[in-house]
N, C-alpha and C positions, 0 to 999 in steps of 0.2 A: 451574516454574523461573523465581526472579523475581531479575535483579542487584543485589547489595548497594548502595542508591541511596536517600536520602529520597525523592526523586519518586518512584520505585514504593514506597512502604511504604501506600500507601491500597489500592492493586492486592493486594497483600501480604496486610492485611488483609480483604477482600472475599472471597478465595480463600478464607482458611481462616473465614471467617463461614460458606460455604454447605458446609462438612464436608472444603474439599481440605487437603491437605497442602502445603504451602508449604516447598520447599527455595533458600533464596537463595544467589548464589556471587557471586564478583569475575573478572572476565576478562580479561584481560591479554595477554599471551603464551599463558599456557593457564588452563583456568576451574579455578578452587579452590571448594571450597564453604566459606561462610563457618556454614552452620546442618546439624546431625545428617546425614547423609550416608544415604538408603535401608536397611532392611536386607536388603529382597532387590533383583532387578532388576525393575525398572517403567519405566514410559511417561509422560510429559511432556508438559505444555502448556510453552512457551515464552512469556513476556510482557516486553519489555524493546527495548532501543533499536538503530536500525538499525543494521548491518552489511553490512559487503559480502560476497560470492556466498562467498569464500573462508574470510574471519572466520567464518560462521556455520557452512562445515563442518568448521572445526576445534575451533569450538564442541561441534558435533553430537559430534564421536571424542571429545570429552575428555570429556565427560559420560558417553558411550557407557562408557567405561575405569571410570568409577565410581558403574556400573547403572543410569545413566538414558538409556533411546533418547527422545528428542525424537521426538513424529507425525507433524513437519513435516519431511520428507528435506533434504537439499543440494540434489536437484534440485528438489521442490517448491519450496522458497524461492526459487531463480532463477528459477524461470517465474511467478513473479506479482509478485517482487520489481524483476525488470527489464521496465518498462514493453515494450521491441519482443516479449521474450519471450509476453506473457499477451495480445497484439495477437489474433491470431489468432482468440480467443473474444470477444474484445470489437469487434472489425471493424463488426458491424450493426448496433451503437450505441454506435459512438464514431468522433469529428470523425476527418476523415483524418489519415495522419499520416506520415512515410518517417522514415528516422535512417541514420545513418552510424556501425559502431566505430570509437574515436582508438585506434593502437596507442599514440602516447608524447603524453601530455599537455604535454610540452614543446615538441613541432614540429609546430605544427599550421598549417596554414595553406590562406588561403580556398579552393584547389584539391581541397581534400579533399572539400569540400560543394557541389562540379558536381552528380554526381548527382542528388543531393535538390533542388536550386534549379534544373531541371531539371523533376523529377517535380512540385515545387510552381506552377511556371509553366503548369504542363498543367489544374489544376483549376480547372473554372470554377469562378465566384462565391465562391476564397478569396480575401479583401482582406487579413486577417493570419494570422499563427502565432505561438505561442506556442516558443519554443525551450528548452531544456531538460536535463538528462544522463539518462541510463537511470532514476532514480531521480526525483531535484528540479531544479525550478529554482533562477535566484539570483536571486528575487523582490525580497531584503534589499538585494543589491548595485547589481542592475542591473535593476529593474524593468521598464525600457524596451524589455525581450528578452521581457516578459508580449504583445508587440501589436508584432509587427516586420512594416511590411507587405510583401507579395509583389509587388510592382511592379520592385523593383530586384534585378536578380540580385547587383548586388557586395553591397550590403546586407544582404542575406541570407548569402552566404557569410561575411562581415565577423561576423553573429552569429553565427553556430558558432562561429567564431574565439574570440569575445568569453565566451564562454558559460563555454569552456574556461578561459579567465584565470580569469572571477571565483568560478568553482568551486575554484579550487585544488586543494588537497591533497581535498578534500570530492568531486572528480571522480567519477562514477560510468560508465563502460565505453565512453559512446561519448555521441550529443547527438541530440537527437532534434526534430523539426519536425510541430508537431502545430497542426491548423487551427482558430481560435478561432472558437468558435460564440455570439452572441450570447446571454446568459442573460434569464430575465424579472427582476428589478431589482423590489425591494419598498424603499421610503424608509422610512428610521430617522433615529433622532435624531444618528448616526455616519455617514452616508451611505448611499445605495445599497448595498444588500445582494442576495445572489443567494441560490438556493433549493437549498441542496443535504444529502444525503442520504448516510450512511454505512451499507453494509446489513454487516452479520457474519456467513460461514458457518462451520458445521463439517463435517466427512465423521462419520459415526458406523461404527465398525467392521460390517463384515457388511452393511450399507446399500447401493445403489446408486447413491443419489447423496446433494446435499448435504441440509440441515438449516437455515434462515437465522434464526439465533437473537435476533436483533435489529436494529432498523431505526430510526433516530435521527440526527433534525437534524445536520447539520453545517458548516452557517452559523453565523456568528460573534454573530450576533443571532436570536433565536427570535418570529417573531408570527405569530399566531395565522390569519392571509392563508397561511402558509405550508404549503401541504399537501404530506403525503406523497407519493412517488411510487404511480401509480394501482396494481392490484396485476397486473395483465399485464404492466410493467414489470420490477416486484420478480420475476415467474416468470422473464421473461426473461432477469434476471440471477442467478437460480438457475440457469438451465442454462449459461450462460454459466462459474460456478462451477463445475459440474461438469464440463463439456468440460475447465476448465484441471485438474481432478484433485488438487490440492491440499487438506492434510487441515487446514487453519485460511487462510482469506483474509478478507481486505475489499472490497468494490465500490463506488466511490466513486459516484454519479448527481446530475445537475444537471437543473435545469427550464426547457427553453432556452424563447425571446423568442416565438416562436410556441405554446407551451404541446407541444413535443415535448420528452419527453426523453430525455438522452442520458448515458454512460458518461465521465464525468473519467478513470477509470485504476482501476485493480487493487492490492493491497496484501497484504503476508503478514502475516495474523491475528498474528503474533506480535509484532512489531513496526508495527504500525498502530498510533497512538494513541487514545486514549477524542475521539471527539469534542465539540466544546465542552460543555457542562453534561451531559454524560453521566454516568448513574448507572453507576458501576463494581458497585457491587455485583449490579442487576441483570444488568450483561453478566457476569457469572462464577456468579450462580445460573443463568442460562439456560445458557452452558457447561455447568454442570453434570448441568442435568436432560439435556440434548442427549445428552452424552455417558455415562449414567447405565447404561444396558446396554453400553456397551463396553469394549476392552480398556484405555483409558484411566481409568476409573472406579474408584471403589472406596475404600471407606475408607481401603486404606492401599497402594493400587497406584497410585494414580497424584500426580507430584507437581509 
């Protein structure tokens, strides 16, 4: 299930290069298909652009209505799509972090983020955070919310505040304070660059656990200094995968300043993007073979 979109039309084709069936639709209000419509009921990979908890499960019933069930539930999607949710498996390798939900993004103010500026003045040796909503930063608007230091409690309050504004209508559930952990820093010809890593699972039906069908750069510049994560890392974020239970995710890993590393965040396979120069073709032949004996599978069962 790929949205009527130029930008997915390479995903589009990749699918159906390795033998899937490829149903595109437009989403709106409610999802139409825009290509042949199943002719019986099957099961779905989802690949297209984020949504929020609620979009995505009225995604799911509309499809649902015209025989496609998506692998990915409503509730899978919000437990790895909202960053506090998928915390819990990602805790032993990833920077600290607390967050607060905004009921109204319109009245927000610095009293709300006591708590957290509170819980953050307790950790020793954090100097900044990174601030954030459930989802994204606002890198684009307000960069200077990438490295907010923890010395000043109003300051901190002041960013949750701020975080809200430049988020706008893009707002995701609530804001979250996550401690920046120094990375190791390789020179390019574009500046310092960090070393990081996009892993891809799947769940395979009947399986006990996950499947990590691909593991690829995701740094914005590629050399050849840059090594994979070691692979007791990659295990560890296999089970990490599986603890969250989710039948398509991402694990983002970074190679922090002391050569440890550690967990960026979590993502729903469906909506994760291809990381920089990633071959799309290979990620959707390895989907493939992954999923190759399951109920997703199949010449003409799954789309």
């Amino acid at each position: 299930m790929i949205p009527e979109d130029r930008v997915l039309d390479d995903e589009a084709d990749a699918a159906r290069a390795c033998g899937l069936q490829v149903v595109r639709f437009v989403f709106f209000d409610h999802a139409e298909l825009t290509s042949d419509a199943p002719s019986r009921p099957c099961a779905g990979i989802f690949r297209g652009f984020m949504l929020s908890g609620s979009r995505y499960r009225t995604l799911f019933t509309d499809l649902q209505k015209l025989g496609i069930t998506l692998m990915t539930t409503p509730e899978q999607y919000e437990r790895v799509h909202y960053y506090p949710n998928a915390y819990h498996a990602l805790a032993d390798m990833s920077p600290r972090a607390c967050w607060v939900q905004v009921e109204s993004a319109t009245d927000v103010s610095p009293a709300l983020f006591g708590a957290c500026v509170d819980t953050i003045q307790s950790w020793e040796t954090c100097s900044h955070v990174v601030v954030k909503d459930y989802v994204k930063s606002a890198k684009h608007k307000r960069p200077d919310l990438l490295r907010v230091a923890t010395d000043s409690a109003s300051t901190l309050a002041r960013a949750g505040c701020d975080l809200v504004e430049a988020r706008g209508l893009a707002f995701n559930v609530g804001v979250v304070f996550k401690e920046v952990v120094p990375m190791r820093r390789f020179p390019t010809a574009t500046g310092d660059c960090g070393n990081e890593w996009r892993l891809w699972f799947v769940r395979q039906a009947g399986a006990p656990g996950m499947s990590c069908v691909a593991c690829v750069p995701n740094s914005v510049v590629k050399l050849p200094s840059m090594a994979p994560p070691p692979k007791n890392i990659v295990q560890h974020a296999l089970g990490a995968a599986t603890q969250l239970g989710s039948a398509f995710l991402t694990i983002d890993l970074a190679e922090g300043a002391r050569g440890k590393w550690f967990c960026l965040e979590a993502g729903d396979g469906g909506v994760s993007g291809p990381a920089p120069h990633q071959d799309v073709a290979k990620l959707w032949a390895s989907l493939r073979r992954a999923l190759q004996q399951s109920d997703v599978a199949g010449d003409d069962s799954h789309k």
